[in-house]
N, C-alpha and C positions, 0 to 999 in steps of 0.2 A: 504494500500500500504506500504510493507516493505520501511528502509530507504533505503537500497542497489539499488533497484527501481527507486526511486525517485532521487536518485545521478544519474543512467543510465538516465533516462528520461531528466534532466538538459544536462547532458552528451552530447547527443545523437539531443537534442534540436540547442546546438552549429554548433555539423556536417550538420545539416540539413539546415544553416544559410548560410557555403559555399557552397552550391548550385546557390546561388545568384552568384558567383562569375566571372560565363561562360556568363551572361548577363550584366555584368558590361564590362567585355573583348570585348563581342559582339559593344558597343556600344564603348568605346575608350581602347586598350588593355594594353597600357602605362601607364593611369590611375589604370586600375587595376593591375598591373604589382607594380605598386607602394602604391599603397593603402596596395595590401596584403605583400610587404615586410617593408612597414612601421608599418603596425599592428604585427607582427612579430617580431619585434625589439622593438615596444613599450611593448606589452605583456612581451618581456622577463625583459625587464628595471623592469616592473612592481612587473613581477615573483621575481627577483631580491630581490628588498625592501622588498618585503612581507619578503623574508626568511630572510632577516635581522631586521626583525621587525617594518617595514616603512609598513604598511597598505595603498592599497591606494582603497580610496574610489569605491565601488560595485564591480573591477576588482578580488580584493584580497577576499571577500567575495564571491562573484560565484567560481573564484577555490579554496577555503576553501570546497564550499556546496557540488561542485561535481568532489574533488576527491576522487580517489577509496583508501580502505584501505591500498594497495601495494604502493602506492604511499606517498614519504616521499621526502622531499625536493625537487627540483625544478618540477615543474608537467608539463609535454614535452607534454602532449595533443592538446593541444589550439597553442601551437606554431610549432607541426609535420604537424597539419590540415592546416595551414596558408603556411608552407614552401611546400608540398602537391599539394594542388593546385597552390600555385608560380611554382614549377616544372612542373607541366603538361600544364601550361599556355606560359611557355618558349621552352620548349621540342617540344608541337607537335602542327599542324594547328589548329585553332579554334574549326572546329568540331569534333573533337580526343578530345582533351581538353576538352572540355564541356562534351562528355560523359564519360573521364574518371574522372571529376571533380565528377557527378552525380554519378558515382559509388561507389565515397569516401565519398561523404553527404548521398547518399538514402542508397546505399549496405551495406556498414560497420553499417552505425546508424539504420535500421530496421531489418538487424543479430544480432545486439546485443540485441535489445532490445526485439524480438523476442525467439533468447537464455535465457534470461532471464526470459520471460515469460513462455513460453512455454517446451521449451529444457529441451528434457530424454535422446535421444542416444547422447551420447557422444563415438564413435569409435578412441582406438587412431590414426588411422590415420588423428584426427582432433582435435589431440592435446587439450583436452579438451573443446572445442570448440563443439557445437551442429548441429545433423543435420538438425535440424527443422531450427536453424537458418541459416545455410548454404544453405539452401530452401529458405530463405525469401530472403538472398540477392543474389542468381540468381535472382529471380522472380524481386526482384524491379532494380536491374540495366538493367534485361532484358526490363520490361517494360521502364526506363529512355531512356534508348538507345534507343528503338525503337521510344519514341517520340521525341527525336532530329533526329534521323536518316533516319526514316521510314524505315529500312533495316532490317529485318531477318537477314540476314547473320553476319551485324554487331552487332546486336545484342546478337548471340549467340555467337559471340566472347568474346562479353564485359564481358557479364552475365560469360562466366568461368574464364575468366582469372582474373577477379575480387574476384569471388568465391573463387577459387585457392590460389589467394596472403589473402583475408580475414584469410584463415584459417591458415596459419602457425602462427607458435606464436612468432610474434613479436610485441607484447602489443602495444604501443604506435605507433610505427615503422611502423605499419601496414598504418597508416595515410599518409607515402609517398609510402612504397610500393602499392599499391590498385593503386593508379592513374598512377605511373608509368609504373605498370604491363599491367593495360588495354591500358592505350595509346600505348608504344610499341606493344603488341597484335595487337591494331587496326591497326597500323600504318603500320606492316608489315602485315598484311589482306591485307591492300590497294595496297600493293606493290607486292604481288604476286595473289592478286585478280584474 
């Protein structure tokens, strides 16, 4: 396993952790409402030290392992993923949220890592970006969606508009567009349903 991999893989590991975060919401939304803008602000505090040379113990060393080589001073990942789901958790009803949550942990993190695996055609209209993996995250937000939703309909929403926002290139940035894009999606689905 190349190291470029195994940085994705830690990467990608993270995304797949805020998934958790539509079942936290489900059970007290407050709670997590605050939990993830407290990890957010602590993250950056953290992020912080590190670049001034204050290490703080495993936080600074996981974004040490899995930053990407473009990445040089402050690493916006771990804290776009956290303000991401805080947005889609604020913005739209629980079950919008939750699948546009799912779309940010399963969609983004099994296209990437899928691109990386796999990924030949690169078309520019996908911005470097793979269709193989543009294949895997329809597939798994559609699959997400549909196991929160049990809805086709919303699920081929999710599945593109997820798709859609994944592939433009906005590197990091992508971690709030993705949840935003599909919740709105979804939300006007609902509304002109």
């Amino acid at each position: 396993m190349t190291p470029v991999l195994q940085k994705e893989i830690l990467r990608k590991s993270l995304h797949f952790l805020i998934g958790f975060s539509p079942l936290l919401a489900s059970i007290d939304r407050r709670l997590a409402i605050a939990l993830l803008a407290f990890g957010v602000v602590l993250y950056t505090v953290m992020e912080i030290l590190r670049l001034k040379g204050v290490p703080v113990p495993l936080v600074s060393f996981i974004t040490e392992q899995a930053m990407r080589e473009r990445e040089r001073g402050f690493v916006k990942g771990p804290a776009t993923l956290g303000v991401g789901a805080l947005a889609a958790i604020l913005a739209f009803p629980l079950p919008i949220a939750t699948i546009a949550i799912y779309a940010l942990a399963f969609g983004d993190g099994f296209s990437s890592l899928a691109g990386r695996l796999f990924g030949r055609l690169r078309p520019r209209f996908l911005f470097g970006k793979s269709v193989e993996g543009s294949i895997i995250c329809f597939a798994a937000v559609f699959f997400a969606a549909y196991l929160a939703s049990r809805s086709m309909r919303m699920s081929l929403c999710a599945a593109t508009a997820a798709t859609i926002a994944e592939a433009l290139p906005l590197k990091d940035w992508d971690n709030l567009a993705i949840p935003l894009a599909t919740g709105a999606a979804l939300f006007l689905q609902r509304l002109w349903g």
